[in-house]
N, C-alpha and C positions, 0 to 999 in steps of 0.2 A: 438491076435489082436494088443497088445503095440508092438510085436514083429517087427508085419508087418508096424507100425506108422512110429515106429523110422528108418525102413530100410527107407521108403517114405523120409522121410526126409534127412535121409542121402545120399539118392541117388540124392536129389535138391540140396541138398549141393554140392555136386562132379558132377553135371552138369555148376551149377552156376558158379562153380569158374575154369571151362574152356571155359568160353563164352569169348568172343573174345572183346579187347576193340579197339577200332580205333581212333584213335589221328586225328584230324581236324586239316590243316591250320588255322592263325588265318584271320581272314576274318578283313576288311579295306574296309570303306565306306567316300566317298568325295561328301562334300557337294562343288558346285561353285556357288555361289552366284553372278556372273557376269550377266548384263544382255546384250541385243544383242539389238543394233541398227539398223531397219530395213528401215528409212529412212530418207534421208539426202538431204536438199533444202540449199545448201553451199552459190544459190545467195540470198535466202533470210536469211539465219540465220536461219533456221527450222531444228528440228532431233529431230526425233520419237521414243521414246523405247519400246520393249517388256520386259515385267520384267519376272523375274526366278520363283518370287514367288511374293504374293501379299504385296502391300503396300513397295515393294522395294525401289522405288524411292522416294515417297513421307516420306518414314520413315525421309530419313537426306540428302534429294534433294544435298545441295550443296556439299553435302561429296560425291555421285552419281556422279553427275557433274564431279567431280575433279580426279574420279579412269576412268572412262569409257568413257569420252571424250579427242579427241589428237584434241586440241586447235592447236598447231602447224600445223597439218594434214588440219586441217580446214581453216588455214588462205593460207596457200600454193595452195588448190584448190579454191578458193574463190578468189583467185586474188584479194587478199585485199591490198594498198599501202597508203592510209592515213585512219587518225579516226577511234575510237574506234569502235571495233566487239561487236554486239550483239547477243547473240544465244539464242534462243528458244528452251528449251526442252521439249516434251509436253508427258504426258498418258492419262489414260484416265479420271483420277482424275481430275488432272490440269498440269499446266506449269511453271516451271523454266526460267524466263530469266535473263541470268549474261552477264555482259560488259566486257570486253577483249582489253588491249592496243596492238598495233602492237607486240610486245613482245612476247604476252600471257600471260601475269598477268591479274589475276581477279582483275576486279575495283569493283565492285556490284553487286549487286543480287538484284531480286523479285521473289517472290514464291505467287501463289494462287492455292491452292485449293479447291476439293470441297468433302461433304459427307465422309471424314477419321475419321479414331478412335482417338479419341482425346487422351493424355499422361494419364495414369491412374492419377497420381496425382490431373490432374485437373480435369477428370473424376469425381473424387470421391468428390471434391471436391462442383460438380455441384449437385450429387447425391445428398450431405447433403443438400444443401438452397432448391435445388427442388423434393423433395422427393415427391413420386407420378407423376412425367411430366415423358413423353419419350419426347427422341429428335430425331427431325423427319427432319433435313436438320443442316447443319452445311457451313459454310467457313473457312481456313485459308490463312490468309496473313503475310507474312515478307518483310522482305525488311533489306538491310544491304552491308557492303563494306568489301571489300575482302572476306573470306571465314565466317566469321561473322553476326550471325543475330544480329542487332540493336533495329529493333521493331517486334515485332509479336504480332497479335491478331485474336481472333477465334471469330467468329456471329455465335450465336446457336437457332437456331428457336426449342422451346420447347412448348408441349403439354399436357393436362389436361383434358377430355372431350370436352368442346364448347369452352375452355380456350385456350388462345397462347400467346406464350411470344416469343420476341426477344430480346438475351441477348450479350451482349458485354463480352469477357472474356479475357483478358490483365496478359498472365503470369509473374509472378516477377521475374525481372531480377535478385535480388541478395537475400540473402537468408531473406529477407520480407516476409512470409508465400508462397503461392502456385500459386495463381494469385488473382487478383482483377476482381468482376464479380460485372455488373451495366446493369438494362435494359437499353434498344437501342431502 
């Protein structure tokens, strides 16, 4: 019976080590994070985007703005010839409007949105003073010149059972802790 073990085995061994091995190309995956503009109102300043994935735009709007729109493109069909260009960019979150000289330099910006994920830092931050609340509505606003935000601040409507707060949340600009948070 050891006799017949060891052939069994031997004979897996001199099976196995004529098995065939096949070498695979290496496989390459692209991500394109671009997104597509599906509509474009040139006499008023309106353009609509689909994003690739979510929270695209609103993640860094004016850096959006600045890869995915031809400012040039837009002033040429737009028959623009004095005063500065306003464009609107809207999802479904909210909208983007930035000011534009005949040029195409960005003069300014405004951003509002609505209901986004707020930056973990200040997430967490909200988490420690309000431990126990969910938040159940949210705003963000900026505003600022050139490719630059100036001011930004978030309204966070938070909850508690019968309890509601509206809270003001003012990130710090410079490295002053995380943000400054005050009821509203």
């Amino acid at each position: 019976m050891k006799k017949f073990i060891v052939l069994v085995l031997a004979l897996g061994m001199a099976v196995g080590s004529f098995a065939q091995v096949i070498q695979l190309d290496e496989t390459r995956l692209n991500f394109d994070p671009t997104a597509e503009i599906v509509f474009e109102d040139y006499q008023n300043g309106v353009v609509k985007v689909k994003e690739k994935y979510a929270a695209q735009f609103q993640g860094d709007a004016i850096k959006f703005m600045i890869r995915n729109f031809d400012i040039q493109r837009f002033i040429q069909e737009a028959n623009v010839n004095a005063g500065d260009i306003v464009v609107t960019v809207k999802s479904s979150k909210g909208q983007l409007s930035a000011s534009y000289d005949l040029d195409g330099n960005l003069l300014e910006t405004s951003q509002r949105f609505t209901n986004i994920n707020l930056p973990p830092s200040i997430r967490n931050q909200v988490y420690g003073n309000y431990q126990g609340w969910t938040m159940t509505k949210n705003k963000y606003m900026a505003f600022g010149k050139q490719d630059r935000i100036d001011k930004e601040k978030y309204i966070v409507i938070l909850e508690k059972g019968n309890d509601r707060e509206r809270v003001k949340i003012i990130p710090a600009q410079y490295n002053s802790g995380v943000a400054s948070i005050e009821k509203f």
